[in-house]
N, C-alpha and C positions, 0 to 999 in steps of 0.2 A: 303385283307382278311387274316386275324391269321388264320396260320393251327399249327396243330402237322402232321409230316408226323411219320409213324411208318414203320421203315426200321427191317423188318421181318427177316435176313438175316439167325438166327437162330429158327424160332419160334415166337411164344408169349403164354403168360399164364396171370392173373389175377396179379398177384404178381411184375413179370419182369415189368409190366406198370407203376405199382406203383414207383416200383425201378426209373425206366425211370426217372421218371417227378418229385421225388425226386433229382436225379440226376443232371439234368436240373434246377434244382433250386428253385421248388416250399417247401414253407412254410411247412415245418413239424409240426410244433406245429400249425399251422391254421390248417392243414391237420387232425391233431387229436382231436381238438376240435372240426370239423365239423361232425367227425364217431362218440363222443361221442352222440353226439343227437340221436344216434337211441338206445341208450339205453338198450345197449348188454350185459351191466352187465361190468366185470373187462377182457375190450378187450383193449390190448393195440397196438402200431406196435414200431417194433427195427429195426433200420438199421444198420446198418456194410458193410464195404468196401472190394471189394474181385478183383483179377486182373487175368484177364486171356486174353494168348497172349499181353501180356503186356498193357492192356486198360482195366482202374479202372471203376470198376461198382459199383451199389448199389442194396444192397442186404436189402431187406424188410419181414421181416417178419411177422407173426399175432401172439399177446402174450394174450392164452386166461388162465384166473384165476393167470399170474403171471406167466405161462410155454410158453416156447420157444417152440412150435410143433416141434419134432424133423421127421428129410425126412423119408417118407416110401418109398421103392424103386422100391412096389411091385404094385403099382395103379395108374389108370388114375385119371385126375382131377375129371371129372363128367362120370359119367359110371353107370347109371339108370339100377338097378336090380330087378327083381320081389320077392316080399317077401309077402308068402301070395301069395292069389287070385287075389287081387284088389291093390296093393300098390308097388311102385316105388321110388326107392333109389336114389340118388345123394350122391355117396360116394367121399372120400378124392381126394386131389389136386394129381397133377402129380408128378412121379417119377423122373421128375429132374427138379421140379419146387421148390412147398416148400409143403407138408401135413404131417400130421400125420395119425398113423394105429391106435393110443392112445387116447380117449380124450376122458371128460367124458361131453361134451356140447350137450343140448338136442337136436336131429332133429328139420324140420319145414318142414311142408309142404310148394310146393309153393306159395299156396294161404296165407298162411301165412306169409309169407316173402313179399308179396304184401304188407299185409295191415299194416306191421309193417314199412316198407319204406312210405306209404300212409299217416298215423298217425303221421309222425315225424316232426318237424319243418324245415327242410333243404329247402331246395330251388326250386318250380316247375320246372325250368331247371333241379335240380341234380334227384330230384323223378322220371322224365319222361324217363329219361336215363336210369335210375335203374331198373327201371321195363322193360322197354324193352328189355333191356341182359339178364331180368332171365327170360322175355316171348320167348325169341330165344330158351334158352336150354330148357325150360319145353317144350317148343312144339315139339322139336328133341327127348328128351327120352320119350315121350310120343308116339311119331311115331314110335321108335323104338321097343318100348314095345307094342306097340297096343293099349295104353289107354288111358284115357282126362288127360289134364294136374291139371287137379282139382285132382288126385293121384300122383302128382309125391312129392314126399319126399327129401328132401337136408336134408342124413343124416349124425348126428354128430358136427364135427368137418365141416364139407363141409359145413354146413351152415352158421356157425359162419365166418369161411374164405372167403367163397365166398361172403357172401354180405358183408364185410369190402375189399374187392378188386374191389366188381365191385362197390360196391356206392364210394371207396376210386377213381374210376378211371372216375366216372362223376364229382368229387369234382374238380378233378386235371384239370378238363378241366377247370371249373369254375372259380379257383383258378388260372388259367396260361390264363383267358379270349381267349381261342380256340375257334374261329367260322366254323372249320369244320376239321372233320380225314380224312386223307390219307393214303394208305399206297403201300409198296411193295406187288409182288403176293406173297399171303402166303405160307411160307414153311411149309410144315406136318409131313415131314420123310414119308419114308416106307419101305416094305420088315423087318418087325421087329413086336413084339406085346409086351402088357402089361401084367401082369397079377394082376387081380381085385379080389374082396373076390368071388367072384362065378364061375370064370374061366378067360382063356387065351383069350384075346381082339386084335383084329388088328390094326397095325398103319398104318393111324391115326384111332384115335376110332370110333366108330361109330355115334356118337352124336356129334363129329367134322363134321365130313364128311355132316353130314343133316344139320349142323347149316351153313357149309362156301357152300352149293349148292348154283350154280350159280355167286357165287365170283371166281376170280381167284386163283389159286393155284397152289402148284409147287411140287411133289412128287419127292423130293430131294433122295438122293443117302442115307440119315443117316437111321439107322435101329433103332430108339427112337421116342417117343411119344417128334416133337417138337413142337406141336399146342396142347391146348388144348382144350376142349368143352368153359370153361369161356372167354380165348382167343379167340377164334372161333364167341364167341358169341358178343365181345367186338366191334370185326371189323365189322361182319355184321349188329348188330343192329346201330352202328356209322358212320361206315368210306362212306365219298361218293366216293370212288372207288380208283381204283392206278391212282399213280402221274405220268406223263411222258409227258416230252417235256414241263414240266412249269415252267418257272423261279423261283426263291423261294430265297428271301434275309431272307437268315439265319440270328436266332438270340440267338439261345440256344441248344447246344446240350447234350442230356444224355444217358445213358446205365444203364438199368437194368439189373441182375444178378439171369439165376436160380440157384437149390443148385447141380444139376449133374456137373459134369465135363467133356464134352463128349472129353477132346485131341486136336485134330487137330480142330472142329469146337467150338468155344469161346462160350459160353451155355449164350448169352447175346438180351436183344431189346434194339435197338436203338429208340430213338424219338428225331426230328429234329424241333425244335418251330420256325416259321419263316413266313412273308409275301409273299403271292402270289397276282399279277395281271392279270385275265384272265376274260376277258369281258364274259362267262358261267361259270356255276358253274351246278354240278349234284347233285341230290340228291334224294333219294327215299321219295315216300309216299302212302299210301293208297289209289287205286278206287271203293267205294263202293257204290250199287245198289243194287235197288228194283224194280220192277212195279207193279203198285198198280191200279185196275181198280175200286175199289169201295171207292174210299177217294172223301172226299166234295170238288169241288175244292177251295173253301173258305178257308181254309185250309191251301194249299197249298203255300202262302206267309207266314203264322206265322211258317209253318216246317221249312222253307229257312232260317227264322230270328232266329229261335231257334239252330238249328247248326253250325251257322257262329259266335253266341254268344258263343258257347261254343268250339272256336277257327276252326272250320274246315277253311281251304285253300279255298276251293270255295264250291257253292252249287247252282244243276238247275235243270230243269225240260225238259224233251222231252216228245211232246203229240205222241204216237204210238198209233194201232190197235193192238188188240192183239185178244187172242182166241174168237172162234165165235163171230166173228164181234165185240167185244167188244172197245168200244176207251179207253183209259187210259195213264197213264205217267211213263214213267221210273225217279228214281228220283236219281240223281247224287251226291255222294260228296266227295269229296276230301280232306284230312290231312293226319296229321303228324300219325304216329304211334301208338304212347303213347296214342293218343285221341282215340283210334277203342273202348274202352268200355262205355267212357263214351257218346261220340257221336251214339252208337249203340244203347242204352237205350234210347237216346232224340229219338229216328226217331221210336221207337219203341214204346214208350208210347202217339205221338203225332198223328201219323200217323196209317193206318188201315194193314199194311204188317206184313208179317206172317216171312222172313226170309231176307237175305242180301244175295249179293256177293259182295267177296271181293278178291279183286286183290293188288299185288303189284306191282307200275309200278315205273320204272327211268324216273325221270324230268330233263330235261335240260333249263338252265332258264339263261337269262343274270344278272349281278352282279350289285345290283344294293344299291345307299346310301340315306338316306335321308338329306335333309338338309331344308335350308329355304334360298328363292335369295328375291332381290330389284325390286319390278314392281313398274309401275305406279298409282295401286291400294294400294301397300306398302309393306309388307314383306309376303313370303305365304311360305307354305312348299310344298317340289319339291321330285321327284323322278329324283335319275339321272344317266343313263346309259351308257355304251359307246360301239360303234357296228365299226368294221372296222375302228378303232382308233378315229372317230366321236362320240362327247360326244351330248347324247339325253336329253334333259331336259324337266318333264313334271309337272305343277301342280297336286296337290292332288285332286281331284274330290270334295270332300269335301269343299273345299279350296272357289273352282269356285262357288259351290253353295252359301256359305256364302258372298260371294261378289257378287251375282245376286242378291240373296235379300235385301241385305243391301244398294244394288245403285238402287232398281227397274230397274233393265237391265236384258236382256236373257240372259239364261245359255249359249247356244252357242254363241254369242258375248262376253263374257265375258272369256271363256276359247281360244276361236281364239286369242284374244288378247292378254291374259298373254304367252299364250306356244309360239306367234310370238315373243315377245320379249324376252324370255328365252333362243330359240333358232336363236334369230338373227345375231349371229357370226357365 
């Protein structure tokens, strides 16, 4: 499996990623013609080279109307502030990352910024990505503040940058073909604060802090903002957890570069582009339910089919009792992340339930390829695993059926068959 491992060892912010996997090697001018598709208007990126502790980095900037955003020194990256009764800010990048205090680029709310990444031609890989690191922060400053993320505002300049950093850092995965992030535990800093257009903030901020809940982290000795909320939001909507104790045949390394200078600690991320074999692989996803005691059970097979079509991981039914004696079904399903709106609307327009729960769990799942092997029937496609150095080989289910019908033989005769000979070594 292609990973990027991201070795935190200073931080991370939206920009340094970029840096990173510039660094590393990826396509800048492919990189810039894929941000042009969202059609931000005259958004450019400039890189420049910068060395600290002696190890050359790349330094990425956002160039919007033609201006270089020069560093504010005085703000966090994203720092949601109340303006007004009902409305919430996402103000400029971090103090030693890259933002501006200047800039005359219009806000956007989040839901706007949704459907402008929605609307765009880019790639459902790079879309699903995208949306999911601005749904980590809008749902952290919206917690923060007390309100729906349907108020939360990326104003200025923070909008413009932010999503050229974070759609720029699903591109780069796309672009460098990464099948999954790692990284080290994140560094935050502490014992230090920011300070934001509305007052004095803690490091780390607080929209870090609710965005890396639950991840690991390491509240290091430096007194700077070295995570930011985009950073924060980058690793938890992505990375499937720290790397340790797995081998990893490197194949590309880079450093990005923020614009502080902290001294004795290098103000740099690394990212490590390389193969890992490891018969599991983790990764989160949604568990989401209902129980529904008044749905047809007629029904109840076209919901299954309707959400599995619109990519969920699995989907099933358990018959319970529920209140006064009533029978009914809890109904299950499981996916990716990026999918909770649009699969929340199938089960909801198809089905008779009034609300969801939804959980986020870690999966642990073995690693698995597909391919297609030589049976006696002729070539089929195969899943194929490997447990305790033992390689498992199974046909596609699919596979078997179309060879039962096609010889008038039973499914079960027909799958005993193929999987004995697959795995008969």
């Amino acid at each position: 499996m292609r990973i990027a491992y991201l070795d935190t060892f200073a931080g991370i912010a939206g920009d340094m990623v970029l840096g990173a996997f510039v660094s590393a090697g990826i396509d800048l001018e492919r990189l810039r013609a894929e941000i042009a598709k969202l059609n931000l208007g005259k958004v450019d990126l400039e890189t420049g080279k910068i060395v600290r502790s002696g190890i050359t980095a790349t330094k990425v900037d956002v160039v919007v109307s033609g201006e270089v955003e020069s560093v504010n020194d005085l703000g966090g990256e994203i720092h949601g502030h109340s303006h007004g009764d009902d409305e919430h800010h996402h103000h400029g990048k971090g103090h030693h990352h890259h933002e501006s205090a200047h800039s005359h680029q219009p806000g956007r709310s989040y839901l706007e910024i949704r459907s402008l990444i929605e609307s765009s031609p880019l790639s459902e890989s790079v879309k699903g990505k995208s949306k999911e690191i601005f749904r980590r922060i809008a749902e952290a400053e919206a917690k923060i503040h007390d309100t729906t993320i349907e108020k939360i505002h990326f104003h200025e300049v923070g909008a413009v940058d932010s999503i050229v950093d974070i759609v720029g850092t699903a591109l780069c995965l796309e672009l460098a073909g990464i099948d999954g992030i790692y990284t080290s535990p994140v560094r935050v800093g502490s014992n230090g604060y920011v300070e934001a257009q509305h007052g004095v903030l803690p490091v780390p901020a607080p929209a870090t802090l609710e965005i890396l809940k639950g991840y690991p982290i390491l509240f290091n000795d430096v007194p700077h903002e070295l995570t930011t909320p985009t950073g924060a939001a980058i690793v938890a909507a992505l990375s499937k957890g720290v790397l340790k104790d797995t081998p990893v045949k490197v194949e590309r390394i880079g450093y990005g570069a923020g614009t502080k200078d902290f001294g004795r600690l290098p103000n740099l991320l690394r990212v490590v582009i390389g193969e890992i074999k490891s018969p599991t692989e983790e990764d989160h996803v949604l568990l989401v339910e209902t129980n529904m005691d008044d749905i047809n059970p007629q029904l109840i097979p076209h919901l299954i089919e309707r959400v599995l079509a619109e990519g969920a991981t699995d989907a099933y039914v358990t018959p319970v009792l529920m209140k006064k004696g009533r029978p009914g079904f809890v109904f299950t399903v499981l996916m990716a992340e990026p999918l909770l709106d649009k699969i929340s609307k199938e089960i909801f327009s198809q089905s008779t339930t009034l609300g969801l729960r939804i959980q986020r769990i870690r999966r642990s799942k073995l690693h698995r390829e597909l391919s297609t092997a030589a049976t006696s029937f002729g070539e089929v496609r195969v899943k194929e695993s490997t447990v305790d150095g033992k390689k498992r080989v199974t046909a596609e289910f699919d596979e078997c059926r179309r060879i039962a019908e096609e010889r008038g033989m039973s499914l079960r005769d027909v799958m005993e068959r193929i999987n004995a000979e697959l795995n008969r070594d």
